[in-house]
C-alpha positions in Angstrom: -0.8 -2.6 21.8 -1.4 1.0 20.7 -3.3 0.8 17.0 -0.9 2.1 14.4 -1.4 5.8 13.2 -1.6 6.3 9.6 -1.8 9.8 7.7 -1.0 10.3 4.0 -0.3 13.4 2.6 -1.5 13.6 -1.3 0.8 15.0 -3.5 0.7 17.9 -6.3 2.4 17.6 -9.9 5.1 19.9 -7.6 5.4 17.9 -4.7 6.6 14.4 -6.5 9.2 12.2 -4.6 11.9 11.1 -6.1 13.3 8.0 -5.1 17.8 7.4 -4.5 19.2 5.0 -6.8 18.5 1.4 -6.3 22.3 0.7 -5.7 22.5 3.2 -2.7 22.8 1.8 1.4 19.6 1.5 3.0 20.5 4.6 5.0 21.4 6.8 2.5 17.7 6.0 0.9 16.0 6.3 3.9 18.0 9.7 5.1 17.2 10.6 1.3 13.2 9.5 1.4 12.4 11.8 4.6 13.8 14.7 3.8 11.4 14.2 0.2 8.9 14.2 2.7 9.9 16.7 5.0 9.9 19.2 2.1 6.5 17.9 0.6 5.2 18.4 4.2 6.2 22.0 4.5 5.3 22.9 1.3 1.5 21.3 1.5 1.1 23.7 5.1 2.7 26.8 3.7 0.2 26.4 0.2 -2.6 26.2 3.0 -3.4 22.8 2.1 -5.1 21.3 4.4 -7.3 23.7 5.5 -5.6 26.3 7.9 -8.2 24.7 10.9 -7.2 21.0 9.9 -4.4 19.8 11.8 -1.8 17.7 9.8 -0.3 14.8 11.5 2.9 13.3 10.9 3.4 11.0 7.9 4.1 7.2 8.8 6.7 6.0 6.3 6.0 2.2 5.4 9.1 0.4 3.8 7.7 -1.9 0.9 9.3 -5.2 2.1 8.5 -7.8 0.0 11.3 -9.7 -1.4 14.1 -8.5 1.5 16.0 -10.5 3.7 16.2 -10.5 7.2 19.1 -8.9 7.7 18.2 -5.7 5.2 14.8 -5.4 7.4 17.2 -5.9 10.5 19.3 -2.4 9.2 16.1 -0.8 8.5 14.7 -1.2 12.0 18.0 -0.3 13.3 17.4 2.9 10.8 14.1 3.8 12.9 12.1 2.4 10.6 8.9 0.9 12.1 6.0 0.2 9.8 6.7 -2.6 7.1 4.7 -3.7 4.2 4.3 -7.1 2.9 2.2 -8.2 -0.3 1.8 -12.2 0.7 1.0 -13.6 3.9 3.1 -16.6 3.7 6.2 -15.0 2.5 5.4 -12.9 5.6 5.3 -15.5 7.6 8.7 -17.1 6.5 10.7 -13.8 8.6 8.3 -11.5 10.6 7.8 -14.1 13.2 11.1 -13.7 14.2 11.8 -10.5 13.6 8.6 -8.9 15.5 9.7 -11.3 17.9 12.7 -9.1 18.4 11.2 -6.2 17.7 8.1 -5.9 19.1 7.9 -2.4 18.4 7.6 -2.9 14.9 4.3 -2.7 12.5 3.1 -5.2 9.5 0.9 -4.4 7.1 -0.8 -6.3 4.7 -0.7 -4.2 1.4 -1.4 -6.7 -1.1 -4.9 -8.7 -1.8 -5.7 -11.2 0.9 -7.8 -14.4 0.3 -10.9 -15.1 2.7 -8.7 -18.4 3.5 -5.6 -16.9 4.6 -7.4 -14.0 7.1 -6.5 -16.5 10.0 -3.0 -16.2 9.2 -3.2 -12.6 8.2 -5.0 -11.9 11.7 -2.6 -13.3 13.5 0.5 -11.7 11.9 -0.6 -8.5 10.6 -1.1 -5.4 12.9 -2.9 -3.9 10.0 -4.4 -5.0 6.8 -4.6 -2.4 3.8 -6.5 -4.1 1.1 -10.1 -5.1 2.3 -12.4 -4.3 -1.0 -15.4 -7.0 -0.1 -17.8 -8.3 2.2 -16.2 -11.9 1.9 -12.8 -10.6 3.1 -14.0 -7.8 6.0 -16.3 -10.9 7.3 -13.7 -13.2 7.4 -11.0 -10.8 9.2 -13.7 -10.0 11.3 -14.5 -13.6 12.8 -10.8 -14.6 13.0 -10.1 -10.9 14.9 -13.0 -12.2 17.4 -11.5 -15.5 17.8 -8.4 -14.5 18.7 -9.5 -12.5 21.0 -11.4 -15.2 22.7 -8.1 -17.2 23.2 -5.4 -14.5 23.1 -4.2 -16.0 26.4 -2.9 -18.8 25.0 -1.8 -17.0 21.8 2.4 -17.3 21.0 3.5 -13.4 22.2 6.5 -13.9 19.8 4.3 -14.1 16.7 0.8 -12.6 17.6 -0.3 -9.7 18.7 -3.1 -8.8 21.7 -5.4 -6.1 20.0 -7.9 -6.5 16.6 -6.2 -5.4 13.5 -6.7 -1.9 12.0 -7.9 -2.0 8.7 -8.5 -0.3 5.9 -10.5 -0.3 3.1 -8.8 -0.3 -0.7 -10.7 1.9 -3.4 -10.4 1.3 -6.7 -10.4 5.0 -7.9 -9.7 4.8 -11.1 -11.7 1.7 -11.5 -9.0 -0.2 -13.5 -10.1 -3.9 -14.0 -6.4 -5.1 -13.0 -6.1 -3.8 -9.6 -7.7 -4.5 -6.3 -9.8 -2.3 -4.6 -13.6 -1.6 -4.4 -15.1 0.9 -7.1 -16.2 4.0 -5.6 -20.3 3.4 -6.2 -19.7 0.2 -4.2 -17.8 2.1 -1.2 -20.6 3.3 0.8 -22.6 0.1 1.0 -19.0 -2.0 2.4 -18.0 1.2 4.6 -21.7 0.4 6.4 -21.1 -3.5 6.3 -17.4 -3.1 8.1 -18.7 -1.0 10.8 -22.3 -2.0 11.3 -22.1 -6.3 10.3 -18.6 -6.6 10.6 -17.6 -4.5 13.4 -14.1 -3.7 12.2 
């Protein structure tokens, strides 16, 4: 399974997105959301922004789907939609089983915290996890990622997937005591655990 490409354009005071009304169809918000992003697109390449020698790549939208029903994710996909966050494992693993199931095409993330003793279920769910912001955590993904692999053979295909999960590392930029996310002096020293101890 191909690792899931993620770019993120940052936005200026101009470039805000504003979001449909809550009571609109899933299509209108979605028809609605990437034209916001077409325009912000344009307009960050025109300003020169990137760098005229740094290529942009397409933005992956990722529907927030915490708290929807199967059958709302079930338009979305039919939408196009293909990368889906969820904030809890377990409420994650109440409907994406079956719904990856049927869709293998699709992509879970994991953009909420994650306990050290829920990366077994995380690993085999998630194709890729947002919100690593400590050793404890990147060690624990890491030794469930090489465990699966050691029995991915006998792994259920409708639930799992065959590759390590991409991850990501959450910064606490602002370094706001009630959010996740490792503070920015701290993000050098568990970039090098990750990739050197970890091997994520």
């Amino acid at each position: 399974m191909p690792q899931a490409k993620i770019s993120l354009i940052l936005l200026n005071s101009k470039d805000k997105i504003t979001l449909p009304h809550p009571h609109d169809t899933v299509a209108t918000r979605f028809a609605a959301l990437q034209q916001e992003i077409g325009v912000a697109s344009d307009r960050w390449q025109v300003t020169g922004k990137p760098p005229a020698t740094c290529h942009l790549p397409p933005v992956t939208l990722i529907g927030a789907s915490k708290g929807q029903s199967a059958p709302l994710l079930e338009e979305a996909i039919r939408l196009g939609i293909r990368h889906f966050g969820e904030n809890r494992v377990q409420e994650a693993q109440g409907k994406w089983p079956v719904l990856k199931a049927a869709h293998p095409e699709v992509r879970l993330h994991l953009i909420g915290p994650l306990q050290s003793n829920k990366a077994k279920e995380a690993v085999a769910l998630f194709d890729v996890i947002q919100t690593i912001d400590r050793e404890k955590i990147a060690e624990a993904i890491a030794v469930e990622s090489d465990r699966w692999q050691v029995t991915r053979e006998v792994r259920p295909p409708a639930t799992c997937h065959l590759s390590p999960v991409t991850c990501f590392i959450q910064v606490n930029t602002g370094e706001e005591p009630q959010k996740g996310g490792v503070v920015p002096r701290d993000l050098e020293k568990l970039v090098r655990y990750c990739r050197e101890q970890a091997k994520l």
